[in-house]
VMD Tcl script that builds the backbone (N, CA, C; Angstrom):
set m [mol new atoms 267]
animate dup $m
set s [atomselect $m all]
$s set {name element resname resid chain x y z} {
  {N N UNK 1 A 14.982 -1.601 -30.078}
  {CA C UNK 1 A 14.236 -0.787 -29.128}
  {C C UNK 1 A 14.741 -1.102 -27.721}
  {N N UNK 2 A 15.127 -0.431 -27.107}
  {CA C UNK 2 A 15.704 -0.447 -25.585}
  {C C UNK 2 A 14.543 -0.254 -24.852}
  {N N UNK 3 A 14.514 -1.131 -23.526}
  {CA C UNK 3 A 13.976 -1.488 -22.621}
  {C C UNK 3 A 14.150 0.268 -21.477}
  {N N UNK 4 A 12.993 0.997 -21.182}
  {CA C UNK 4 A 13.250 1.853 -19.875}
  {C C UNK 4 A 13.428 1.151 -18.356}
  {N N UNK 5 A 13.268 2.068 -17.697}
  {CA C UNK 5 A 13.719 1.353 -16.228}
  {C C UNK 5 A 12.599 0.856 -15.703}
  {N N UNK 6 A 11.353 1.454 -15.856}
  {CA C UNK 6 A 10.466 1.186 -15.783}
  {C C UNK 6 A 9.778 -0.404 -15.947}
  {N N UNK 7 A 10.221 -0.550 -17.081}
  {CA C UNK 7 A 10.136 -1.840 -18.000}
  {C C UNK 7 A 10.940 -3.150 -17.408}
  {N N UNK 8 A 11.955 -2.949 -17.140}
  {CA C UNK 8 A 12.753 -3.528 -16.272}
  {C C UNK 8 A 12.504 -3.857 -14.950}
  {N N UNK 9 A 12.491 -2.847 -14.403}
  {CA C UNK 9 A 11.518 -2.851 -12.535}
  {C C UNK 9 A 10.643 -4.199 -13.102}
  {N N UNK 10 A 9.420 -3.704 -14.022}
  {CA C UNK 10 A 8.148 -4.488 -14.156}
  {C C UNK 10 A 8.956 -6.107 -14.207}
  {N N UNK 11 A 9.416 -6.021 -14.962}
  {CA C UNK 11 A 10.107 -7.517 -15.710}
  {C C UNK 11 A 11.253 -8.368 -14.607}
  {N N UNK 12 A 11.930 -7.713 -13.422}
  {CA C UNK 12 A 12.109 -8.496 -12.310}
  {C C UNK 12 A 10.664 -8.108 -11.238}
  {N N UNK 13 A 10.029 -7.565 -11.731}
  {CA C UNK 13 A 8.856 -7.795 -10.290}
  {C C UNK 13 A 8.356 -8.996 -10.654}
  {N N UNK 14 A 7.941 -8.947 -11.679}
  {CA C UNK 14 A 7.269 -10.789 -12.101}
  {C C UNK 14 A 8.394 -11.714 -11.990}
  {N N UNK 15 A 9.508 -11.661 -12.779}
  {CA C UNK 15 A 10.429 -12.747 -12.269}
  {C C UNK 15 A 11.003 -13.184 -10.660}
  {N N UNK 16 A 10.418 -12.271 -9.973}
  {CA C UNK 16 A 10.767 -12.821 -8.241}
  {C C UNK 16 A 9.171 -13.129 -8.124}
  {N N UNK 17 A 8.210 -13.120 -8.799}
  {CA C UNK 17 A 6.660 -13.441 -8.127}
  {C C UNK 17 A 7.182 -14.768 -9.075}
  {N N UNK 18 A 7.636 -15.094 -9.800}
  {CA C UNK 18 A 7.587 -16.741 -10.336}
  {C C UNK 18 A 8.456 -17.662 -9.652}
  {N N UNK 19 A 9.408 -16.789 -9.248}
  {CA C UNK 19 A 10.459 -17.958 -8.585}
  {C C UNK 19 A 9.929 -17.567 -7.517}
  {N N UNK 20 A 9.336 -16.663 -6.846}
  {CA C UNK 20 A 8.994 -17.086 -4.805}
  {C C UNK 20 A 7.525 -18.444 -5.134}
  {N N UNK 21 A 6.717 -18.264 -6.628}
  {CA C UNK 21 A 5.669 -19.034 -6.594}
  {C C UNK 21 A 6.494 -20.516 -6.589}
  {N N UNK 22 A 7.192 -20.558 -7.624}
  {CA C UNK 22 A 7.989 -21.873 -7.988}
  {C C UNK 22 A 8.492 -22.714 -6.296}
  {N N UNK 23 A 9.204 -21.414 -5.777}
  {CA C UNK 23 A 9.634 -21.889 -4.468}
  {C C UNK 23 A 8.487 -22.684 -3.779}
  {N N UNK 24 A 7.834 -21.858 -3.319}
  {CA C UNK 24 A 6.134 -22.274 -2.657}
  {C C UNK 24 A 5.879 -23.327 -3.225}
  {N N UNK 25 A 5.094 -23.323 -4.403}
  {CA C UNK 25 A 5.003 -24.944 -4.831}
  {C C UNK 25 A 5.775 -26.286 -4.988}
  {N N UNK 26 A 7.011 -25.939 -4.780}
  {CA C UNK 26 A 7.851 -27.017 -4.538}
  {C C UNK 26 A 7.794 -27.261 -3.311}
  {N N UNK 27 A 7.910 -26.572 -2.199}
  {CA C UNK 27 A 7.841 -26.760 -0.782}
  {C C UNK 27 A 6.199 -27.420 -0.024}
  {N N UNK 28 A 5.514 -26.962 -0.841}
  {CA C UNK 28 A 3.853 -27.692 -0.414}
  {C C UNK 28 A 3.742 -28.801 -1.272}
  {N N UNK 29 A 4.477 -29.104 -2.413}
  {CA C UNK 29 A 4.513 -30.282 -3.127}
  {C C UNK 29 A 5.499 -31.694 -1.813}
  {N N UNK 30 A 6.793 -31.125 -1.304}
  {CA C UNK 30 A 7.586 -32.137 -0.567}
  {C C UNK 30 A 6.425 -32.146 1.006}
  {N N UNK 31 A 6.615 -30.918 1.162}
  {CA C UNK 31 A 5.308 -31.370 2.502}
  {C C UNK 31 A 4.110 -32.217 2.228}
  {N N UNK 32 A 3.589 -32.251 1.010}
  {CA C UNK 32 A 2.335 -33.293 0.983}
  {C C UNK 32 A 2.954 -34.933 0.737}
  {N N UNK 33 A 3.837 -34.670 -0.021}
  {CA C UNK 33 A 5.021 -36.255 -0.443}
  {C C UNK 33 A 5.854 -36.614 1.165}
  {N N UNK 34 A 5.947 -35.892 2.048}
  {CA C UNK 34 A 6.331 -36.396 3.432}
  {C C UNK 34 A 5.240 -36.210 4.116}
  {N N UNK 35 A 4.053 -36.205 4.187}
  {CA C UNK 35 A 2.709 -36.430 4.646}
  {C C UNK 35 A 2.325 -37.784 4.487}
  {N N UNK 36 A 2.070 -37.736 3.231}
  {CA C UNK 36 A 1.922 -39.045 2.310}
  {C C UNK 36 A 2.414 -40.231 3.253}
  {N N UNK 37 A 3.614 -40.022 2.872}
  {CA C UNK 37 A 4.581 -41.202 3.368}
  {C C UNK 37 A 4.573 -41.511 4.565}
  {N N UNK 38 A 4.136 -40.776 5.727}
  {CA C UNK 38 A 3.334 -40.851 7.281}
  {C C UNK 38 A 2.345 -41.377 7.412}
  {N N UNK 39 A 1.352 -40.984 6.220}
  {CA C UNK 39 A 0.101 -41.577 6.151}
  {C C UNK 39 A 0.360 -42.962 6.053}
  {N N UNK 40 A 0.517 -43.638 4.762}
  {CA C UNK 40 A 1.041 -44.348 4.668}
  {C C UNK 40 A 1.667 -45.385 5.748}
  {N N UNK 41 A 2.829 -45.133 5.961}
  {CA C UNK 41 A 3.528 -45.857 7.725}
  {C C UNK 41 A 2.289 -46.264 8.319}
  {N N UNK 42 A 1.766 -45.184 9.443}
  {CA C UNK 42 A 0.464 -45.087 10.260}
  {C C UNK 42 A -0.253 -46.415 10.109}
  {N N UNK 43 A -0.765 -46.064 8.376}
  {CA C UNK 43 A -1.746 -47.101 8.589}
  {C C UNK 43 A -1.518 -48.581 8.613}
  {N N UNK 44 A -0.060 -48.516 7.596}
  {CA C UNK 44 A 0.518 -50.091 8.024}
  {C C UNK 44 A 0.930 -50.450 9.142}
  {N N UNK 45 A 0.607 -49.633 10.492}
  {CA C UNK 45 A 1.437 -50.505 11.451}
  {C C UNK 45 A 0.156 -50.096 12.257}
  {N N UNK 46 A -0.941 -49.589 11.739}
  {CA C UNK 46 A -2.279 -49.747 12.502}
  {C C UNK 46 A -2.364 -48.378 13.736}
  {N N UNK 47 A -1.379 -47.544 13.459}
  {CA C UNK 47 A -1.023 -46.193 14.280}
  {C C UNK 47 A -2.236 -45.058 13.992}
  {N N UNK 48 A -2.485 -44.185 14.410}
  {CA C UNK 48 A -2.691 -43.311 14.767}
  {C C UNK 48 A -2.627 -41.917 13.379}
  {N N UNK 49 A -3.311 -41.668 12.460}
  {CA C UNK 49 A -2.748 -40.861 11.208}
  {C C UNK 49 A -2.400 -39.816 11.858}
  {N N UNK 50 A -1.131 -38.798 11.703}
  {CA C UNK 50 A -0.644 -38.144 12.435}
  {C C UNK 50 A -1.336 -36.553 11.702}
  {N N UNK 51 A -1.287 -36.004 12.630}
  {CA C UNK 51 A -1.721 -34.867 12.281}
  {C C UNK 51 A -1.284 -33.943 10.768}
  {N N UNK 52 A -1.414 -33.332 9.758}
  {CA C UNK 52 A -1.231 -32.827 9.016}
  {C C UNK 52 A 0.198 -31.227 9.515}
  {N N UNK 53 A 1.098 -31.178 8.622}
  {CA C UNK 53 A 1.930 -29.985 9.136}
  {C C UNK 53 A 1.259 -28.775 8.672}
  {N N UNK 54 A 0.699 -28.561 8.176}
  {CA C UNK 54 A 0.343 -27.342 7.336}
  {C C UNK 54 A 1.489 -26.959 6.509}
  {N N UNK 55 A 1.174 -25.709 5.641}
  {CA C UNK 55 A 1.917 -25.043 4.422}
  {C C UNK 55 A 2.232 -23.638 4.942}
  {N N UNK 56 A 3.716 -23.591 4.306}
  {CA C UNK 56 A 3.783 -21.891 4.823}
  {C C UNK 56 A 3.621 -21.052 3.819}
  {N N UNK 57 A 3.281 -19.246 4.343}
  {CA C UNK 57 A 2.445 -18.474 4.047}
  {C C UNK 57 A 2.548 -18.517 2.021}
  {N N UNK 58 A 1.922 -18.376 1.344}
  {CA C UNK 58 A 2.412 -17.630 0.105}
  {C C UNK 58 A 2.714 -16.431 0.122}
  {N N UNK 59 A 3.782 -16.426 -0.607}
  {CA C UNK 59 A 4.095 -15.270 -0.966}
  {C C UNK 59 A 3.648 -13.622 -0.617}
  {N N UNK 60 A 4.349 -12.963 0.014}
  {CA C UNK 60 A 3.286 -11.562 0.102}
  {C C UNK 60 A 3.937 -10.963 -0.934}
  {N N UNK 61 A 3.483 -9.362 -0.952}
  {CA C UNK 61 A 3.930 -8.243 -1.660}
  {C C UNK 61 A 5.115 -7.911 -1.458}
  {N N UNK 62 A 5.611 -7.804 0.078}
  {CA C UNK 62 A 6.606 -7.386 0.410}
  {C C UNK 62 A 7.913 -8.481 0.032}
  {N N UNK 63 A 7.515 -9.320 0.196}
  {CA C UNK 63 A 8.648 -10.800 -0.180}
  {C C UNK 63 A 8.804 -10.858 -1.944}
  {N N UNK 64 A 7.888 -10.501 -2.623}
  {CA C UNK 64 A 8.343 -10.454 -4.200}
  {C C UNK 64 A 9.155 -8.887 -4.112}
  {N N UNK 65 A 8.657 -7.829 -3.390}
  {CA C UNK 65 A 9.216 -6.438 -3.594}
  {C C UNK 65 A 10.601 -6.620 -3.073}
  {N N UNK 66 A 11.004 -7.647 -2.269}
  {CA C UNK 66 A 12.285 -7.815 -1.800}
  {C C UNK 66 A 12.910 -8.724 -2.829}
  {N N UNK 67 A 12.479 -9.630 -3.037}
  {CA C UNK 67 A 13.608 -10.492 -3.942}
  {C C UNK 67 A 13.595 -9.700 -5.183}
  {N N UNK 68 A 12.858 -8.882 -5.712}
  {CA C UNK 68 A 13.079 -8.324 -7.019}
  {C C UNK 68 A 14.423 -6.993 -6.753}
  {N N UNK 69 A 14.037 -6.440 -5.403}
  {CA C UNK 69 A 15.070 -5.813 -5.324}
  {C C UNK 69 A 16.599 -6.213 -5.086}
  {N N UNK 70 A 16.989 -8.101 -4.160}
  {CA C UNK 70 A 17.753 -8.165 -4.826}
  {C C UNK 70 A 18.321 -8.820 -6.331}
  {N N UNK 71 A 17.514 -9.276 -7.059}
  {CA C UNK 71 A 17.708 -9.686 -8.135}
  {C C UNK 71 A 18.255 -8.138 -9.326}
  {N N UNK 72 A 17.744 -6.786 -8.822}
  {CA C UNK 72 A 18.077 -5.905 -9.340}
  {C C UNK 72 A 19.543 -5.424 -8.749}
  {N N UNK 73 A 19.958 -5.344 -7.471}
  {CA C UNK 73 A 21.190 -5.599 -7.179}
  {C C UNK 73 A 21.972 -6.462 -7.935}
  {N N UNK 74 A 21.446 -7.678 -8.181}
  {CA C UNK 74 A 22.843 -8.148 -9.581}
  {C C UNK 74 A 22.694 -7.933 -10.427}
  {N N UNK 75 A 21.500 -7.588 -11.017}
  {CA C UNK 75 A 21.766 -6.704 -12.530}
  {C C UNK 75 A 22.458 -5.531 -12.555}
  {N N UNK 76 A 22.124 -4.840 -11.478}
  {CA C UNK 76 A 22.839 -3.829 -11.253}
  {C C UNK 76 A 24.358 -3.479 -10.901}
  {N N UNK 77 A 24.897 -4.910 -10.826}
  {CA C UNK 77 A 26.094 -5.278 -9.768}
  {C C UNK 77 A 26.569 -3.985 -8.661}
  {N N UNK 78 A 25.162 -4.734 -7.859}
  {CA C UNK 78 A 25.099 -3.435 -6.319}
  {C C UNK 78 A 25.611 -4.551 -4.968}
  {N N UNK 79 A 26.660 -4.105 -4.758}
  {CA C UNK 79 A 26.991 -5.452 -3.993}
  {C C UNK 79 A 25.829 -5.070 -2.313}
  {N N UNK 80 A 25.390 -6.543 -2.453}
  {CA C UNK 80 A 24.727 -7.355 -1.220}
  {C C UNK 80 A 24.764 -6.314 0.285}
  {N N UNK 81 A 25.866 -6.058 0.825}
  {CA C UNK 81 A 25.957 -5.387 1.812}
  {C C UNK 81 A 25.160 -3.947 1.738}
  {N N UNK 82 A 25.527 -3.178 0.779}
  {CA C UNK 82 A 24.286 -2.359 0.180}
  {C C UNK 82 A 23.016 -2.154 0.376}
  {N N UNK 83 A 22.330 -3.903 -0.177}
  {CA C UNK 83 A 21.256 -3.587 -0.149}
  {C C UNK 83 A 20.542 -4.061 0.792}
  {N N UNK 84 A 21.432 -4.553 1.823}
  {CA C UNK 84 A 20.753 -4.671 3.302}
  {C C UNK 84 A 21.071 -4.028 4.412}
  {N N UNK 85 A 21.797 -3.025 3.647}
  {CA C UNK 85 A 21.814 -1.718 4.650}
  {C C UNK 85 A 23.243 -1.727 5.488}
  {N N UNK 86 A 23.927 -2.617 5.199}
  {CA C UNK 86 A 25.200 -2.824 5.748}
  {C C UNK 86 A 26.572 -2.136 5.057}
  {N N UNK 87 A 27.526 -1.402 5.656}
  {CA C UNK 87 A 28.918 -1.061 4.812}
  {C C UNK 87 A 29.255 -1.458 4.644}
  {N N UNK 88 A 29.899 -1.807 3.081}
  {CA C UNK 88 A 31.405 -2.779 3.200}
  {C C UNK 88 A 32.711 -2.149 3.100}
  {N N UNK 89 A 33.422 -3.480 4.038}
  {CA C UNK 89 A 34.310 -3.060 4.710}
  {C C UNK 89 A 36.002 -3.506 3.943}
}
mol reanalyze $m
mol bondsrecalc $m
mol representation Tube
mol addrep $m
C-alpha cells in the first residue's frame, strides 16, 4: 500500500515536532546542568546564588511548519537555495 502526499506531509510534520521537541529538551536539560553547577560554586565559596538564565521559547507552529518543510526538501531532493527563496547560481 503506498503512502499519499498527504500522508507524508502528516509524517514529516510530526517528525520536525519530535526533533524541534528533542532539541528543546536537550537545551533546558544543559541550561539546568550549567545552573546547577553555579549553584553549586556560589554556595561553596559563600557567593551570592546567581540569578537563573531562563529557557528558550518552545517550539511554535511556524518553527515545526518550517523544519518539516525543509526536511521535505531532502526527501524531495529540492536543493536548499530553493527553499529559502534564493537562486542557484
Amino acid at each position: 500500500m503506498s503512502t499519499n502526499g498527504y500522508e507524508i506531509r502528516l509524517e514529516l510534520l510530526k517528525m520536525a515536532k519530535e526533533m524541534l521537541e528533542q532539541d528543546y529538551y536537550a537545551q533546558r536539560e544543559k541550561v539546568s546542568n550549567e545552573y546547577a553547577a553555579k549553584v553549586d560554586v556560589a554556595k561553596i565559596h559563600g557567593q551570592p546564588i546567581p540569578d537563573h538564565p531562563g529557557f528558550s521559547a518552545f517550539p511554535s507552529e511556524a518553527e515545526v511548519i518550517k523544519k518539516a518543510t525543509e526536511l521535505n526538501g531532502f526527501v524531495s531532493q529540492i536543493p536548499q537555495d530553493t527553499i529559502k527563496g534564493k537562486k542557484s547560481t
